[in-house]
Every structure is written in structure tokens, then in C-alpha cells.
C-alpha positions, 0 to 999 in steps of 0.5 A: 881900884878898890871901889871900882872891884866892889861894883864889879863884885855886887852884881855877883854877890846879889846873884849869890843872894837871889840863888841862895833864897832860892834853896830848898830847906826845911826846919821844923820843931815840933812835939809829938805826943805817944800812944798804943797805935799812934798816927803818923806825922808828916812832914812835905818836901818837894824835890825833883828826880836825882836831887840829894835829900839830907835829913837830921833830925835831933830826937829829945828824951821820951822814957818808955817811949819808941819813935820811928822814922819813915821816909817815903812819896807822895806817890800813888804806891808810897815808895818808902826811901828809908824806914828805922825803928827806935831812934833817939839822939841826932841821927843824919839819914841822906837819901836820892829821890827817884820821882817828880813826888813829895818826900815825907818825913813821917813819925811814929811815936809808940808808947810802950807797955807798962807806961801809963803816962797819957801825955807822954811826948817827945820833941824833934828838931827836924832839918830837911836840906835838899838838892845843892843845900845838901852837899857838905861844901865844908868837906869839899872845901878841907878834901881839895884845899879850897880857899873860903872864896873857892867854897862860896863859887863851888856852892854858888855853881851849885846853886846855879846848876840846880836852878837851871835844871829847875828851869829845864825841868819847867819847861819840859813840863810846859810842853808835856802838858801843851802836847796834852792840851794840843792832844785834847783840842784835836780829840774833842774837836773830832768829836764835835765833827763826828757829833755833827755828822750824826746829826746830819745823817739822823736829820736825812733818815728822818726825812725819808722816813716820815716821807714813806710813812705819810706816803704808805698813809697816802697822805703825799703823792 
């Protein structure tokens, strides 16, 4: 009975394996150097409408030095979702995408007056969970008394919701862009018609009108 349970069992554990390497997340560490007017360094998600955005980021010590965080899209407009100044430690920031657009997580990293240390940097550890990855399973799981089981369904029904309105998201997509092509086709085939058309109407003028011409020279009866 025992082995039989475990076979019924894989087919489901491999599931949860499939849709857990399937999961948006993002970990990064990297150092980033200070000056008087430094550049912004950006860090790409891509996450859909809706979908929950957790972002921490664990700052390292950097002695007269100012680090500012901004999050914003890949937007025509650069929608900022959250702008802080001056962090330091971990700081754990969630926000909720509003557009089929890239998150940036962007960096300033300012040195102050009166520091003259031109290598002056500071490391941040930077974790970006997105959609299902993002929801606190943990404090579901303490709130309704879940068992460890319980919490691994809960997570895996989440993951399983965020790959089908992936799909949906997909395939409403791919009809946009078949009405496009459908849109296209029939403008530049009515193009081709009215070109044809054109064409035809100048060959006639041009006949009668050489006609008269050669007729007015007496060249033709």
C-alpha cells in the first residue's frame, strides 16, 4: 500500500517540481560604486498586471555615502511604483504591477560632501520574488493552522493559478497580434488593388490621350 501511495504521489511531486522551476525570482549581489551624480543601476523583472512584487534588499555599510532605491517600468512614461532615499540595513518593499512592462529595481548611490574617497562603494544583496514566489506561505500557513502538506498545496495552487493566467495572458496575446496581422493583410492587400487600379486608370488616359495628340498632328485618322 505504501508503494503503491508513492507512485500515485510522483506524478504530483513532479508537477510541483515543473511549476516551481517555473517561478519568477530574482537574486543578485553586486557592489556599486558612489560619486557626486552617479548613474542609475538597474536591475530587469518582467511581471504581468496584478501580480505581487516582493523586493529586499540587505544594504552593506558605505560611511558617507547616500543610497537610494527607485522602482519604476519599462514604460514609455517610467511609472515610479516606490522611491526612498537614504536606506541602509534590510529593507523589504512589496508593490503590485499595474502594466504588461519590466519592473526596475534602480540604484543611486551618492557620495557626500566632505568624502573624498573616490572608491567609496557598497554591496547589496538584492532579492526580487514575483507573483505566487511572493506571498508569505509561512504566515498563511501559522494564520489558518496548516499543516506542512496543507502549505505545499496551498503554494502549488498558487503556482498552478499563476501558470494559467500566464497561458491566458499568452493567448490573448496571440490573438491581438492575429487580428493585427489579419488587420495588416487586408489594408495592404486593398493597397495592392487600389495600386492596380491606378495603374490601369493612367494606362487608359495615356491612350487617349497620345490618341488626341497623334490626331491633332495628323498623324492618325
Amino acid at each position: 500500500m505504501a508503494h503503491r501511495a508513492g507512485l500515485r504521489a510522483l506524478p504530483l511531486l513532479l508537477a510541483a517540481l515543473l511549476v516551481c522551476l517555473s517561478q519568477s525570482v530574482s537574486a543578485i549581489k553586486f557592489a556599486i560604486p558612489a560619486s557626486r551624480y552617479p548613474p542609475a543601476k538597474c536591475i530587469w523583472n518582467a511581471a504581468h498586471p496584478g501580480a505581487l512584487v516582493i523586493i529586499t534588499a540587505n544594504v552593506g555599510p558605505g560611511e558617507g555615502q547616500r543610497l537610494d532605491i527607485e522602482v519604476i517600468d519599462s514604460s514609455e512614461h517610467k511609472n515610479i511604483y516606490l522611491s526612498k532615499k537614504n536606506i541602509s540595513g534590510e529593507k523589504r518593499f512589496a508593490i503590485t504591477a499595474h502594466a504588461e512592462e519590466d519592473i526596475g529595481v534602480c540604484f543611486r548611490n551618492y557620495l557626500e560632501a566632505g568624502t573624498n574617497d573616490k572608491k567609496a562603494s557598497r554591496v547589496i544583496d538584492l532579492d526580487v520574488d514575483i507573483g505566487a514566489d511572493a506571498v508569505d506561505y509561512n504566515a498563511i500557513a501559522n494564520q489558518e493552522s496548516l499543516s506542512g502538506l496543507e502549505t505545499e498545496m496551498r503554494k502549488l495552487e498558487g503556482v498552478v493559478k499563476e501558470i494559467v493566467d500566464e497561458m491566458e495572458y499568452l493567448k490573448t496575446r496571440e490573438e491581438r497580434f492575429q487580428s493585427t496581422n489579419m488587420s495588416t493583410q487586408s489594408r495592404v492587400q486593398n493597397f495592392a488593388w487600389f495600386m492596380i487600379a491606378s495603374l490601369i486608370t493612367l494606362g487608359v488616359w495615356q491612350i487617349f490621350h497620345l490618341r488626341a495628340f497623334f490626331k491633332r498632328k495628323y498623324l492618325i485618322d
